[in-house]
C-alpha positions as CSV (number, residue, x, y, z in Angstrom):
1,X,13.9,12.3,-33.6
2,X,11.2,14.1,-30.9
3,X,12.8,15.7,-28.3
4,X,11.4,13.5,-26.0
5,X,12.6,10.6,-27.9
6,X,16.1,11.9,-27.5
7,X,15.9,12.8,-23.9
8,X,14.7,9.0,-23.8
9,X,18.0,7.7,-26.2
10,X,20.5,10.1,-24.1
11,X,19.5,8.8,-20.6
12,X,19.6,5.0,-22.1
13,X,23.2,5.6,-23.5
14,X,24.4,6.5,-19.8
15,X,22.2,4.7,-18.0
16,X,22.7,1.3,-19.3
17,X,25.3,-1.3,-19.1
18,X,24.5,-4.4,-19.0
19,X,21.4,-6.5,-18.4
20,X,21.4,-10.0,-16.5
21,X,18.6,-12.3,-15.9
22,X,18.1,-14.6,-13.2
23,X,19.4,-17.6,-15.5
24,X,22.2,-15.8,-16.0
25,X,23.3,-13.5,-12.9
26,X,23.4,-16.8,-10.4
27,X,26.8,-15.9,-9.4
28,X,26.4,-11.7,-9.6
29,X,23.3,-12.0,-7.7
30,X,23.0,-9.9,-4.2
31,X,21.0,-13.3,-2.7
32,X,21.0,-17.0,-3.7
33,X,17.7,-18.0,-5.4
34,X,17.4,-21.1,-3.3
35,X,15.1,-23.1,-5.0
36,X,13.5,-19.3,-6.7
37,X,12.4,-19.7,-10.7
38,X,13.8,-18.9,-13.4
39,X,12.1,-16.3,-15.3
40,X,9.1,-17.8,-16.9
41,X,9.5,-16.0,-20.8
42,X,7.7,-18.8,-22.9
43,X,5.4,-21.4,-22.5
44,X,7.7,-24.3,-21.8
45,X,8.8,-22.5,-18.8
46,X,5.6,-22.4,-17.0
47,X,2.8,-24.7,-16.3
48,X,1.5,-26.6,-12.9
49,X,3.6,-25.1,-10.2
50,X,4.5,-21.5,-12.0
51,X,1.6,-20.1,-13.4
52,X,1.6,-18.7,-17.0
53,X,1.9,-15.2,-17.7
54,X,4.4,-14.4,-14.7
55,X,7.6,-13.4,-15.3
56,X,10.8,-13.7,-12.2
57,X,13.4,-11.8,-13.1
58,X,16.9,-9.9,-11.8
59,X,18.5,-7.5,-13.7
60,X,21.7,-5.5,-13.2
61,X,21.9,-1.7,-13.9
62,X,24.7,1.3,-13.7
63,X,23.7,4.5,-13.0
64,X,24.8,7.9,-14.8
65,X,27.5,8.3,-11.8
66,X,28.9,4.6,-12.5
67,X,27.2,2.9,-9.4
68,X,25.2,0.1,-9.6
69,X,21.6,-0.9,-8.7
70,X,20.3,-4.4,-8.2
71,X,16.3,-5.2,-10.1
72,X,14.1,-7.6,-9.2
73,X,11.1,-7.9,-10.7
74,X,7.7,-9.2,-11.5
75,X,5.7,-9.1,-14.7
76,X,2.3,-10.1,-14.9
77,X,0.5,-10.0,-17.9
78,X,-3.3,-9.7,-18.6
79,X,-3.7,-13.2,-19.8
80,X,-2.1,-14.8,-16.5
81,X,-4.4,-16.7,-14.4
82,X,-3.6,-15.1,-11.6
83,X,-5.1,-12.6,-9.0
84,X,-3.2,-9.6,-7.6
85,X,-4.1,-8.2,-4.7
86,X,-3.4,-6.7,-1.0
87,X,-2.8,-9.0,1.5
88,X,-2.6,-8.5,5.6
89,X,-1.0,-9.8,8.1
90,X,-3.3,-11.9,10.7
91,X,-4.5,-8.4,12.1
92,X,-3.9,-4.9,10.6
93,X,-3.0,-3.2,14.0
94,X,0.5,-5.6,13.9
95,X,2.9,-6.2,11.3
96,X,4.1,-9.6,9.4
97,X,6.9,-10.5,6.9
98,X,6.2,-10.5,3.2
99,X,7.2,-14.3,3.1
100,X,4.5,-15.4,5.5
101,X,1.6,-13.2,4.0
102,X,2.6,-15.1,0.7
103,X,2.5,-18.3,2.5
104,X,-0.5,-18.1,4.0
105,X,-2.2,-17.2,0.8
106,X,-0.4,-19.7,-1.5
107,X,0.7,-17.0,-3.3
108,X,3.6,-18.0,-5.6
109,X,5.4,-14.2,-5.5
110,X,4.7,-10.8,-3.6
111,X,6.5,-7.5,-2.6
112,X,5.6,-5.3,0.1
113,X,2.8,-2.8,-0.2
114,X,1.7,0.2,1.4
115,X,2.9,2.9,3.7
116,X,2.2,2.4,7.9
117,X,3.2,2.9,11.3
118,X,5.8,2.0,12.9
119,X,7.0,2.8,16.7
120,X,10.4,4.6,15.4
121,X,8.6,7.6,14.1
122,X,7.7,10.6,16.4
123,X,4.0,10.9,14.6
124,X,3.5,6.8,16.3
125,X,0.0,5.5,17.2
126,X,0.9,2.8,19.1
127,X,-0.4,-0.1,16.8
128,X,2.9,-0.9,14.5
129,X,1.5,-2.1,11.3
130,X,-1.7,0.3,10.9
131,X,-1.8,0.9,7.1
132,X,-1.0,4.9,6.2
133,X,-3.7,5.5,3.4
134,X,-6.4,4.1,1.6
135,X,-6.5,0.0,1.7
136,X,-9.3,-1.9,0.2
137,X,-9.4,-5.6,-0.5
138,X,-11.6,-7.7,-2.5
139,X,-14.3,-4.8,-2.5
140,X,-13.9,-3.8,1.3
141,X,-12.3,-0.4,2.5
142,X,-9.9,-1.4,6.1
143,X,-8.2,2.0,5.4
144,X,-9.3,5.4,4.5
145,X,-7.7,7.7,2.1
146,X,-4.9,10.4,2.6
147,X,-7.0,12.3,0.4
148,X,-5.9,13.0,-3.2
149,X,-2.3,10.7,-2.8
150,X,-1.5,8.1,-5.6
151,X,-3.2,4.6,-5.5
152,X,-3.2,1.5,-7.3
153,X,-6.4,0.6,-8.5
154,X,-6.5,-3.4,-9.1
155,X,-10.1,-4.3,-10.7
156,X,-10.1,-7.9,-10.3
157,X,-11.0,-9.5,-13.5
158,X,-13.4,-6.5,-14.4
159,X,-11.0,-3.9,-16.0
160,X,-7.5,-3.1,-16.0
161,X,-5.3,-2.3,-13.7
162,X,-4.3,1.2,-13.5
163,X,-3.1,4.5,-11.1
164,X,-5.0,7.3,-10.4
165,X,-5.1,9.6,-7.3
166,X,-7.9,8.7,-4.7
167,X,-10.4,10.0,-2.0
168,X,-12.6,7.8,0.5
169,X,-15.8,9.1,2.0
170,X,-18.3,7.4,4.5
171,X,-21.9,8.8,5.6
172,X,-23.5,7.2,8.8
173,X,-27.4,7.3,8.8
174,X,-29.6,6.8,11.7
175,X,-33.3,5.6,11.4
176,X,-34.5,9.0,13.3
177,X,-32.9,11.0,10.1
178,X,-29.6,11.7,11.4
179,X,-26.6,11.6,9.2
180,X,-23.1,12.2,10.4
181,X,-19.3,11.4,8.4
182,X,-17.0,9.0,9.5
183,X,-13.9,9.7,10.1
184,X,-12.1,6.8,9.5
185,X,-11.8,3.1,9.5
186,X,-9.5,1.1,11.5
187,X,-7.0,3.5,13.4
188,X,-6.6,5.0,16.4
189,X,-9.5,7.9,17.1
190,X,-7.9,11.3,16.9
191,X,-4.8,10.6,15.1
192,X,-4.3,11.0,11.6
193,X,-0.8,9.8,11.0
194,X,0.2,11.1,7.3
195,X,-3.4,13.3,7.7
196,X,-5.4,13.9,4.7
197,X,-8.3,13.3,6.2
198,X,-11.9,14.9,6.5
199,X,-13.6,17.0,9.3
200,X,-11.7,19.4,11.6
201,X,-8.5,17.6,11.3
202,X,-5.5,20.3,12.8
203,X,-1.2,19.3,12.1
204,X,0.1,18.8,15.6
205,X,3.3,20.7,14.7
206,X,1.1,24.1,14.3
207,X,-2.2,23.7,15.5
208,X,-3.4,24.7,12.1
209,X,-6.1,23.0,10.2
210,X,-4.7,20.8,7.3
211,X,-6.7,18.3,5.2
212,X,-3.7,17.5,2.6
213,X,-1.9,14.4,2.6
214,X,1.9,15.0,5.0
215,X,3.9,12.1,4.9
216,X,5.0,11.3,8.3
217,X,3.6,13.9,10.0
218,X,0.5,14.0,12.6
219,X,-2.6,15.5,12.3
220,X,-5.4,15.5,15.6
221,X,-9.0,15.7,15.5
222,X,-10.6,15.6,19.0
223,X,-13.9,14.7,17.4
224,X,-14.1,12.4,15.6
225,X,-16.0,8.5,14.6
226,X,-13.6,5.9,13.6
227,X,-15.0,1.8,12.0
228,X,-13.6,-1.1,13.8
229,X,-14.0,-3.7,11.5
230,X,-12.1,-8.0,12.7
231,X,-9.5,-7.2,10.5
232,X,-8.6,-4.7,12.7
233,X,-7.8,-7.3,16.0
234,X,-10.0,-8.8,18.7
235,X,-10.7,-5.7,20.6
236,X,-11.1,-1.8,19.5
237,X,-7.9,0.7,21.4
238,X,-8.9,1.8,24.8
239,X,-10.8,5.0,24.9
240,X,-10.4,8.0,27.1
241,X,-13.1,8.9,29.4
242,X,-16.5,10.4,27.5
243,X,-15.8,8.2,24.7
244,X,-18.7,5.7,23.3
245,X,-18.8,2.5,21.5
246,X,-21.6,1.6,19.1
247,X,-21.4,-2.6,18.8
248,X,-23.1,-3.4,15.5
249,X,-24.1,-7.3,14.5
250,X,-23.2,-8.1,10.7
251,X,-26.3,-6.2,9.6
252,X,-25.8,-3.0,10.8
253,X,-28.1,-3.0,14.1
254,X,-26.5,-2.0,17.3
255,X,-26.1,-4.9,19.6
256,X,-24.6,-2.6,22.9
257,X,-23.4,1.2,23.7
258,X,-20.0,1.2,26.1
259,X,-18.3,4.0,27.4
260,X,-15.5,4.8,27.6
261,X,-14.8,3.2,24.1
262,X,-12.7,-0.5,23.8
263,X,-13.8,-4.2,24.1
264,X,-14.2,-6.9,22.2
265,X,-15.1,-6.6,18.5
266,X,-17.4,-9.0,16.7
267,X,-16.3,-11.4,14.4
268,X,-19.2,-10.8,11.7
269,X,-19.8,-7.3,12.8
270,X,-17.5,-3.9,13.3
271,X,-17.9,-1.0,16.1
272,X,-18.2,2.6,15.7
273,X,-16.1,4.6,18.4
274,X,-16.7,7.8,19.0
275,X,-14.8,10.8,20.7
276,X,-16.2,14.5,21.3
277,X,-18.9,15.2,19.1
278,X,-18.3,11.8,17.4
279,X,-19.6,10.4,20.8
280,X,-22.5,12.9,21.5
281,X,-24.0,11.9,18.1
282,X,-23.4,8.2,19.2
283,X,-25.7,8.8,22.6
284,X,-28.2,10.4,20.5
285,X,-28.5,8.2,17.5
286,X,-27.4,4.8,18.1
287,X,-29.7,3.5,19.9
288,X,-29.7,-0.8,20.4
289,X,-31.9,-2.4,18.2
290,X,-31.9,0.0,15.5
291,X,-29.4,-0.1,12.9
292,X,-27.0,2.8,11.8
293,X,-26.7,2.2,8.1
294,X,-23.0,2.7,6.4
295,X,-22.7,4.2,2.7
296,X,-19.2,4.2,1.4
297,X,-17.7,5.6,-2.1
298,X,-14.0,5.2,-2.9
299,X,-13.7,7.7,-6.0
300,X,-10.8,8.3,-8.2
301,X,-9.6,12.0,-9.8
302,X,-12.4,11.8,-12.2
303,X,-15.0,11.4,-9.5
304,X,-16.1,8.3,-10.2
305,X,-17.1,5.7,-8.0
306,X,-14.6,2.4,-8.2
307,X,-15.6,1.1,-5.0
308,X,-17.2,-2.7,-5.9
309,X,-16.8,-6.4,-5.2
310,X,-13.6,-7.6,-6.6
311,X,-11.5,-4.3,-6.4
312,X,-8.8,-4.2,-4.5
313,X,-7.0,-0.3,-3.8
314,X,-3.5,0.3,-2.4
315,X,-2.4,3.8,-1.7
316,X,1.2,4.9,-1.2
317,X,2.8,7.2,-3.9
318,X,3.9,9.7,-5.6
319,X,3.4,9.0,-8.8
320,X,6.3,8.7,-11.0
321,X,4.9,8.1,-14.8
322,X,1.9,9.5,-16.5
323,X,1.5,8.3,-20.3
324,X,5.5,7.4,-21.1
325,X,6.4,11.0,-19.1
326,X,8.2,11.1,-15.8
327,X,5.9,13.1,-13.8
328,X,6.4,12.7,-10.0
329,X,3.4,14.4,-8.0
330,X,5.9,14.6,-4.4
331,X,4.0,17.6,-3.5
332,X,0.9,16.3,-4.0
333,X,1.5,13.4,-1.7
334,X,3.0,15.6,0.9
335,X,6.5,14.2,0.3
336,X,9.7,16.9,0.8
337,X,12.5,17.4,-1.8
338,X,14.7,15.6,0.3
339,X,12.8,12.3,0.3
340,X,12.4,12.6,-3.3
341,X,15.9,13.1,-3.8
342,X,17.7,10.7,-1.8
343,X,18.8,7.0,-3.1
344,X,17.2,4.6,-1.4
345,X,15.5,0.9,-1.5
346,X,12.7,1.1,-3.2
347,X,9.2,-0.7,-4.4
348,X,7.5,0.6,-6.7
349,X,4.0,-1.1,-9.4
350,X,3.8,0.1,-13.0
351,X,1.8,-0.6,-16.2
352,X,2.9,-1.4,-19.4
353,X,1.4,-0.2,-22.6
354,X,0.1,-4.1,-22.9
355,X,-2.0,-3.9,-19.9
356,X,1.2,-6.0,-18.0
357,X,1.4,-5.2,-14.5
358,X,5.5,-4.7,-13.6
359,X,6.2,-4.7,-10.0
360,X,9.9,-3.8,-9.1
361,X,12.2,-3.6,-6.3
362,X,15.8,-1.6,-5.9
363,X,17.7,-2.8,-3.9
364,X,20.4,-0.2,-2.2
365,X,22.1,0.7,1.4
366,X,24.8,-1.5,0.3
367,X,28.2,-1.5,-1.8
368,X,27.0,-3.8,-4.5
369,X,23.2,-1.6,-5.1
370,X,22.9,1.9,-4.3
371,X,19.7,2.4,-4.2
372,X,17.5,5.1,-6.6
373,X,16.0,8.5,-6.1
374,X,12.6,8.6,-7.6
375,X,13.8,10.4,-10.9
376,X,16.2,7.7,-11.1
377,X,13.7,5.0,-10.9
378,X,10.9,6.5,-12.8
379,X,13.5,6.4,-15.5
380,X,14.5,2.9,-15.2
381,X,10.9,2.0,-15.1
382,X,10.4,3.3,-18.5
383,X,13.4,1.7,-19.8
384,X,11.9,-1.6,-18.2
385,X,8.7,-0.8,-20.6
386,X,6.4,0.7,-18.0
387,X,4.0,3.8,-19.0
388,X,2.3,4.3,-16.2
389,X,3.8,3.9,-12.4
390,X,3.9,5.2,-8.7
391,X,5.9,4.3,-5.7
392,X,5.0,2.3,-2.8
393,X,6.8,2.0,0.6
394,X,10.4,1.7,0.4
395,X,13.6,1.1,2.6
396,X,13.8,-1.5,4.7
397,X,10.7,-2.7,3.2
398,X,11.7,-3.5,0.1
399,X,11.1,-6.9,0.0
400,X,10.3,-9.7,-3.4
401,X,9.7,-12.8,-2.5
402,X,9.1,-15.2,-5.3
403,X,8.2,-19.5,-4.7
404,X,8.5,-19.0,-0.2
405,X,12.3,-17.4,-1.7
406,X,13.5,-13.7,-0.7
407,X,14.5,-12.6,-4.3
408,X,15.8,-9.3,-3.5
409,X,18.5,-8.2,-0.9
410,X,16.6,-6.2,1.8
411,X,18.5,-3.4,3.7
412,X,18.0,-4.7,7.3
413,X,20.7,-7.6,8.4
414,X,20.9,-9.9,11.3
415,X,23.6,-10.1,13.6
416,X,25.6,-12.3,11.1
417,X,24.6,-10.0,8.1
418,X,22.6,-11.8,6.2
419,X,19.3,-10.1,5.1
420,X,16.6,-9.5,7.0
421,X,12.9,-9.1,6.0
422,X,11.4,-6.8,7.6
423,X,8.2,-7.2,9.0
424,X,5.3,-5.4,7.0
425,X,1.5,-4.0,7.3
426,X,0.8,-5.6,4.2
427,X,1.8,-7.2,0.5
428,X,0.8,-7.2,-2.9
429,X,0.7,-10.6,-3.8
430,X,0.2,-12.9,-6.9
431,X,-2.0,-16.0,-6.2
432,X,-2.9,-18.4,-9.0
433,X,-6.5,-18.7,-9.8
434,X,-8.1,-22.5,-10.0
């Protein structure tokens, strides 16, 4: 036996108990299925209202220390007819429970998604629900990368699905020549909460200039152009005196210039807002009437280009399996070693050597599931069959909903103690395809 084969058979033998499914665990379970489906293994078990190729299921596992941690899961496999994708609330400056996202896009099962703001931390924006690194749907970036952190890159029906780290990069053009970068897309000018970004961008704790992903921590950039697209809300943020705002129609062409910067944002077009030098070059080259063409690339660590209709790209991280091997790239997504090491609630995507998509979430904070640390669940993962997989946000988040049905037990409770979802920038959701 390979070494790493025994490393494997040694964490299974003290990792593993027992295994319960959802037909099985009814009375174990940490939350009634109310009306939830049994895990849909063969043929007979799906058909009109459970689509084929998706799998429900809660499992039951002990930990090397005796405690206990509570699965749910999802498996989707590449022959399901099916679409996975991000979903947003009704705008992505505010937050919305997982359960309603899935029910507004009559999506039979989702989990939570990505990283975002929220007023409790001390780096806050002011818009609870801003997504924290690189969000594209259906072909269309609303979120610009933390450079270089883990994504999940869903191709639609082009390719498979797989995880790769990303970088985002936008080049404004003017018909007189000019050519300028933008900073960002849909978030508040000047603030780069979890930085990572591009330009002159300086960590607020030191002043010093940082372009590498820090989870949870600001970065500032006092110059700077940010895209305002409808998905954003009905108006741009307010902008500080000396601020512009470029109004483009849904060609491109500049419609109006306002200063300062904040108004209404229209429905088949997007604003570029401007601050410092961003807004100098706005005066100069936005000009109403002409058009200030966009050109946008969404590349993964090999360079290449993946931006295109039908892809879809969440970004959270680290990365926890590369090939079968638990590699967890904290550093490289600006994590510490103490959020690494803690147990926690967690949500995590991975890929099976089939090409399945296995989307998981840990439930913990409580006596009946403790929770994982990311070694912990990076080995569960493989155990569950996954080769590839990376993290996404966890906690109080950690939410599965499966048929309208919580299927997990999230961390936050109401006053009488049952759970309580917690309201979310977005989901990754599974909606059946006609």
């Amino acid at each position: 036996m390979s070494p790493s084969r025994r490393r494997r058979a040694s964490w299974s033998a003290a990792l593993l108990i027992m295994v319960t499914t959802a037909s099985a665990c009814t009375s174990r379970a940490p939350f009634p299925h109310d009306g939830a489906p049994r895990p849909a293994a063969s043929a007979e078990a799906c058909g009109r209202t459970w689509p084929c190729g998706v799998e429900a299921e809660r499992i039951t596992r002990r930990l090397a220390d005796g405690k206990r941690v509570s699965i749910s899961t999802l498996t989707v496999r590449p022959s399901a007819r099916v679409t996975v994708r991000p979903v947003v609330g009704d705008h992505l400056a505010t937050t919305e429970t997982v359960g309603r996202m899935a029910q507004r896009t009559r999506a039979v099962a989702a989990v939570n998604g990505s990283f975002f703001d929220i007023a409790e931390s001390p780096a806050f924006s002011g818009y609870p629900g801003d997504p924290l690194g690189v969000l594209v749907v259906d072909g269309e970036l609303l979120s610009e990368a933390a450079n270089g952190r883990t994504a999940l890159i869903l191709p639609g029906q082009a390719g498979p699905v797989r995880i790769d780290e990303v970088r985002s990069g936008t080049r404004l053009s003017a018909p007189d020549g000019a050519t300028r970068e933008l900073d960002g897309v849909d978030r508040v000018p000047g603030r780069i909460v979890g930085c990572g970004g591009v330009g002159g961008d300086r960590l607020a704790a030191t002043g010093l200039s940082e372009q590498r992903p820090r989870h949870n921590q600001l970065c500032l950039d006092d110059s700077e152009i940010i895209a305002f697209t409808p998905v954003w809300g009905v108006h741009s943020p307010p902008g500080a005196p000396g601020s512009v705002e470029a109004v483009l129609d849904g060609s491109g062409r500049v419609t109006q210039v306002r200063s300062p910067a904040g108004g209404e944002i229209p429905r088949t077009g997007s604003t570029l807002v401007g601050m410092g030098q961003g807004a100098d070059w706005l005066r100069l080259h936005a000009r109403p009437g002409q058009p200030v063409a966009r050109r946008t690339s969404v590349t993964d660590s090999a360079g290449r280009n993946i931006l295109a209709t039908g892809v879809s790209v969440l970004g959270a991280g680290p990365a926890l399996l590369r090939g079968g091997e638990v590699r967890i790239n904290d550093v490289v997504n600006g994590f510490t070693a103490d959020t690494s090491t803690e147990r926690q609630p967690r949500t995590v995507a991975g890929i099976k050597e089939d090409g399945s998509l296995l989307l998981a979430v840990f439930d913990g904070r409580t006596s009946a599931s403790a929770g994982v640390t990311l070694r912990e669940v990076a080995m569960l993962l493989r155990e569950l069959g996954a080769v590839d997989a990376m993290n996404l946000d966890g906690g109080g988040s950690s939410t599965m909903v499966v048929r309208d049905r919580l299927f997990n037990r999230p961390s936050d409770a109401g006053r009488s103690g049952t759970p309580l979802p917690r309201k979310v920038s977005d989901a990754l959701a599974v909606i059946p395809r006609n």
